[in-house]
Structure formats: C-alpha cells, structure tokens
Steps between C-alpha positions, in 0.01 A plus 500: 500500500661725215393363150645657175313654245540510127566862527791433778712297237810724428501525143865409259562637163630156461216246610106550393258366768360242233841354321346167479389437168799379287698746338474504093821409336536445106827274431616627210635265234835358634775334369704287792865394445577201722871469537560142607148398288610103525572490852351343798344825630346586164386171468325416818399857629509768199308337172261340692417772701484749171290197323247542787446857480396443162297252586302751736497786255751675643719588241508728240417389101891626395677332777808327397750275685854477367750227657858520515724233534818300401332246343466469097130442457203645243159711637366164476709263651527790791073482544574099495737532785281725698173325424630203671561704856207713486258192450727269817421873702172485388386143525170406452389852421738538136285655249670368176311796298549777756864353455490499135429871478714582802805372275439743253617742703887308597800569351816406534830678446833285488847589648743601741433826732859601447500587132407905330372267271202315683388871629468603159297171416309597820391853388400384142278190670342711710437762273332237202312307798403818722151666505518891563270614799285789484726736503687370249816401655587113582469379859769213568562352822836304571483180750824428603400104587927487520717385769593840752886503278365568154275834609793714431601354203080549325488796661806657379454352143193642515575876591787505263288397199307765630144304603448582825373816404383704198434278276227327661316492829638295692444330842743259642441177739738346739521214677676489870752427658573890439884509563679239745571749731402889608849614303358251169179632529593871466706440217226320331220745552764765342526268189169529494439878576743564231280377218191539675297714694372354784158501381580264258664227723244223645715306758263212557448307822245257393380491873376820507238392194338247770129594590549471836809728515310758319244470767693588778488841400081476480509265832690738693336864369151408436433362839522707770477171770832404358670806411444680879646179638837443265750670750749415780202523755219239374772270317742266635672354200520441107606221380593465116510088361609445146568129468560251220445137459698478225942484479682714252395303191662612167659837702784359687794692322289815543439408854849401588582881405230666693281287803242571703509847605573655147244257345185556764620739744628808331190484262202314627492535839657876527165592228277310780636701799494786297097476449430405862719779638435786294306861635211588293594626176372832385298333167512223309714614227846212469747777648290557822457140549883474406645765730321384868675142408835658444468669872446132649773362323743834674328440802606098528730489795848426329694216628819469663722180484364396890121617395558253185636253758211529715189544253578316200468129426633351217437085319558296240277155440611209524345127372146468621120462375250744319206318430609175624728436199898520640710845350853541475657751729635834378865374447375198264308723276624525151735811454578551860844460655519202707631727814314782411384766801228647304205630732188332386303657809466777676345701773565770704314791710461889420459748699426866376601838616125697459232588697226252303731191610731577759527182697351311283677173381453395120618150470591339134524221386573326119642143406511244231383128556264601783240315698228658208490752211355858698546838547315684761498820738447434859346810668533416878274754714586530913353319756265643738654587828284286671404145539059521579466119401636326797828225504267296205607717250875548625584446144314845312552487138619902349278649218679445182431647131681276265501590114599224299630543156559187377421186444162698505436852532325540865456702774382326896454655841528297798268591810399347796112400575378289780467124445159381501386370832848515643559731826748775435645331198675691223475366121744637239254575152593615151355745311596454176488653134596336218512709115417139350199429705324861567557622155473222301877528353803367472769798509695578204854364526701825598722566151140557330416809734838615483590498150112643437649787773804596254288484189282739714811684602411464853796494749338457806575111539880543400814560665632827458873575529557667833285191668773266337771649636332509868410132516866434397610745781296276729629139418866583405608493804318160558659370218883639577520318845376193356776529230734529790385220746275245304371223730693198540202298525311400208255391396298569820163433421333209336281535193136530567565693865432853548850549532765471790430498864671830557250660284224407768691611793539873320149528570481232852783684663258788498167332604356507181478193220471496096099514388564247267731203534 
C-alpha cells in the first residue's frame, strides 16, 4: 500500500502546512452606527451580543456604539432601555458592573433617516464620540438592523452626505432578505456598489457564524475518510432540516410579505447546500471559500413549472400542540389575513448538474410550528450491494453523518455493530461529538463571531454579491409558480407535526425516508 510522505504534499502559495494556530488580528478602535438601535433585532441579538464581547475582552478600549432611532430619548435613558434587554438575554449571568462600564460606551442619536439634517448630526456624533485607530483615521461600521425597504433610503442618505467613503473608514452590515426577488436584488447590490466598494459591504447571514457550519469546511478537508467518500459514488442522499417550534410571533406583517422560501430557503438553506456541495477551494482566504459556493449555486438544476410540480412541497400550520400546551393555527395568528395562502413550510429535492453530485438527490426541508426546534444535515452513504447477514437483518440501517447545528452544536455517525450474543443481528450505534461536552464550551451565539469577523475585516463568512444573485436565480422560479397556482388547501399540517404527508412521500415514493421525524 502507497502511503504519502510529507515531501509528496503539493505545496500552495496560498495554504502553509501548519495554518492552525489562530491568526493575530488587532480590532482597531471602532465606532458602530446601529440604524434601527431600539428595535427588536438590536435588542435581542445586537447589544447583547456586543455586551458579551466585552465581557470576554474582546473589544477594543475606544470602541463606541451609537444608536439611531425615531424615538426622543437621552444617552441615558437609551443605556436604561438597553440594560433592560441585555440583562432578560443574559439572565442569571448580568454583570451589573461589567454593565455599568459597558454603558459608557452607548449613545444615542435621535431622528428620522430621511432628513440632511440627522446626517449632519450623525457626522458631528461620531466625530466627538469616535476614537481614531492607528493610523489615524476613524473606523465606523453601519448595521442596518432596518426592515429590507429602508436600505435604500440609509444608504443613499448616506452616499450623498458623502460617508460612505472618504471621510472615514467605513464598513457596512446588512441584514437579509437581500432583495425580494433576483431583479430586487440586483438593483440593491447596485445601490450599494454605488457608494461602496464591495469590500466594504458585510451582507450577514447569521447562519453562517454557527460553529458547526464553520466546521463543515474542517469536517470535510481535514479528514481524508470523509472527504474521499463525499461524491455521487459512496453517497446516496443529503438531507437539509431547518425546523421551528415556534409560529411567526411579532413578524406576521413581515411574513405575510415574504414566507417560507424567501425567509429560510433563499438564505439559510441555499448557505447550507452551498458548504456541503462545494470543490475544494484553493486557500482559505473569504473569496476562495466564496467563489466554489457560487459554482454550486449555478450548478442547482433550475426548475421548470412540472419539476416544481413534481419536487416541491409546500404547508401552512394549522391549530395543534407544541409542548402539550394548544397553539393557534397560522390563520388565527395576530397580523395574518384570515384566508391567507402564505407557505409556512417547505421542502423540495435538488439535483445538480456536476460531476461531484450528479445523481445525487439533496432534499430540504424548513417550517414554522414543527414537531421540535432543529436544524441538521443528513449525509446518507449507499448501501452495500449485498445482504451477508441472512433474512434477520432484512431491515439494514445506511451509515449516516448528521451535523446538527442547533438546538446544540453536534456532529453523530451511525454504524452498524453486531448485537451482543445475538446471531447475525445488526445494531444501529452513534458516534457522537458534541462542542459542549468535549471542549468544555458552550458556543458563542453566531452575531458575536460575525460582527468580531467585520471588525476584523474578514469576509469569508459573508455573502458576497454575485452569490445573492445566484440563490435568487435558483428559487425565483419556485416562487413565480407558486404566485400563479397557490394551493387551495390550507392549512395542511397541524402544529407540532413535521409537516404534511406529501412531504414524506417526496422521499417514500423513492425508497428512502426523512432521518429525523
């Protein structure tokens, strides 16, 4: 048998043999403008997630954090407001002096994003509350934490006050959904091109800050048992679960606009499919990773009205149980349309046209008011052509590498191993790895490694503008022949299932099952 030597490795001007250790970054002192600074997302996801990294050490002494909202409220009744969400995120673990000095660093900036006025106001804040870096110049990051409408309106305002670029250094965060459509989403990215350069936009997809998306990449490339194996001949199937427990809460006019498949599909689960599917980039650096996910997304079979017929199931909940307690369905949610044919589930199967997966089905699936709150990848490997066990074991388990992402951050792989004392009998184990239990941890909610990323100015975990437009290109026409022929027949699953029946017989019709559920 061949073995590889050290000296065999083929070198790349990209990629050192020992890239291990962590890279040395120095955040320079940063000043972040939150547009939307009262809102929900700021509230819940942003503040506390900033309040954290200072809790760990992780941000610079000059930092500063500038909200800007509607509201008429003082620096201090702004750290009031804020205190009150970071220490309900927080719970038991508030530190009311980390907090105290933490505050020091809000501010709050009053007013319409309309106005020349309030951009003005903005540039003199920031300038009085800034620290310059070590070069001398002012870092600032904009968050856009805005609904999708207003991003044209801040940026615009922004480029013709002339501080997008020049004046400062600027970075600038936003949130998804990235357009409504492929012909929205090119418009928007040449808003954004216009008073940016492409460097300086950080389209966030807080999925792609989860540890255990990240570690697909070192799953798949750092073991060669997995990586020699993750093609059309050793793998059957993928299959992609991202399900919620919870209904629409507080988002139903937003939801009403947009459901399922702009919300989780377009986003979420294209960024999943992306990581499983992609060829080996060339290094490390955010473009490489970037460009090998573009080619899946181009390589996604595209669908035809009969193939959206065939492959795609769509649901919306109605009245049922999660947790034993009794939930409304869909329709008797507050803000929704009593009649309403939004899709509250989805799932369909890909197929791609390359060489790695040809043949291959990936099968999807997302929904709200699920059986349980999970997301998961199903790696299905073939069969063996043979049966050696005798009629006992008529019933042979695959091989399955599931990575779950949440509710914790996991990765199992189902094998078979002979019962004890039984003749010929097959028992399905797990191998399992958990980040919590082997390492001691509990992973770092995904805004803190992504906003640490853009203070870094790393891309890599970002959506870049040409992968936008692709995973529109892939759903749009998904989306159009719904728009034509929405289903008579809602709501068609109850709440607390894992969805409706026609979502099993996608995978049944085919002799295969869901992993889960």
């Amino acid at each position: 048998m061949l073995k590889m030597k050290s000296e065999d490795l083929i070198p790349s001007r990209y990629m050192q043999t020992c890239d291990i250790p962590i890279e040395e970054f120095k955040v320079e002192p940063f000043t972040m403008v939150i547009f939307g600074g009262t809102g929900d997302l700021s509230k819940r996801k942003l503040l506390p997630a900033l309040f954290h990294l200072y809790q760990e050490n992780e941000l610079p002494g000059g930092f500063s954090v500038l909200g800007l909202a509607r509201s008429p409220m003082s620096d201090e009744q702004y750290r009031r407001l804020i205190e009150e969400a970071v220490e309900g995120a927080h719970e038991n673990s508030f530190d009311a002096r980390a907090w105290e000095e933490f505050s020091k660093h809000l501010f709050f900036l009053p007013g319409n994003f309309e106005g020349n006025e309030n951009y003005e106001n903005l540039c003199s804040k920031v300038n009085q509350i800034g620290t310059p870096s070590s070069q001398g110049r002012k870092e600032v990051i904009y968050y856009l934490a805005l609904p999708p409408q207003a991003t044209p309106l801040v940026v615009g305002q922004l480029r013709n006050q002339g501080l997008c670029q020049g004046v400062w250094n600027t970075k600038i965060i936003v949130e998804k959904p990235f357009g409504r459509d492929f012909s929205s989403a090119v418009k928007l990215n040449e808003i954004l091109r216009i008073a940016f350069e492409e460097h300086q936009i950080y389209r966030i997809d807080h999925y792609l800050g989860k540890e255990t998306v990240q570690n697909i990449i070192f799953l798949r490339f750092s073991n060669s048992i997995f990586e020699q194996l993750w093609n059309r001949r050793y793998i059957d199937n993928v299959q992609i679960t991202v399900a919620e427990d919870l209904g629409v809460e507080n988002r139903a006019s937003f939801y009403e606009q947009s459901g399922v498949v702009r919300d989780i599909v377009q986003n979420h689960i294209l960024q999943l499919i992306g990581l499983v599917a992609m060829e080996p980039p060339i290094g490390f650096a955010g473009d490489f990773i970037r460009d090998e996910k573009v080619k899946v997304f181009r390589s996604i079979h595209p669908m035809d009205e009969e193939s959206v017929d065939r492959f795609v199931v769509w649901g919306q909940y109605g009245p049922g149980k999660i947790s034993g307690k009794d939930v409304p369905g869909y329709r008797e949610e507050r803000g929704v349309a009593p009649d309403s044919n939004t899709q509250t589930f989805f799932a369909a199967k890909f197929h791609f046209a390359n060489w790695r997966w040809a043949g291959v089905p990936f099968y999807v699936r997302t929904g709200k008011r699920m059986a349980k709150r999970l997301t998961e990848i199903a790696v299905e490997f073939n069969q063996p052509p043979l049966r050696l066990f005798g009629r006992t074991c008529d019933v042979l388990e695959p091989n399955v590498l599931v990575l779950t992402i949440q509710p914790e951050e996991k990765i199992s792989l189902r094998f078979g191993v002979k019962y004890p004392y039984a003749a010929n009998q097959i028992y399905s184990v797990h191998m399992d790895f958990s980040y919590r239990e082997t390492f001691g941890v509990t992973v770092h909610p995904a805004y803190e490694r992504l906003l640490i990323d853009c203070m870094k100015g790393d891309l890599t975990l970002f959506v870049r503008e040409d992968q936008v437009e692709a995973m529109w290109e892939v759903v749009d026409p998904i989306i159009a022949r719904w728009e034509r022929m929405p289903p008579t027949k809602f709501p068609n699953y109850p709440a607390g299932s894992w969805g409706p029946a026609e979502a099993h017989h996608l995978l049944e019709q085919e002799g295969r099952r869901w992993i889960t559920g």
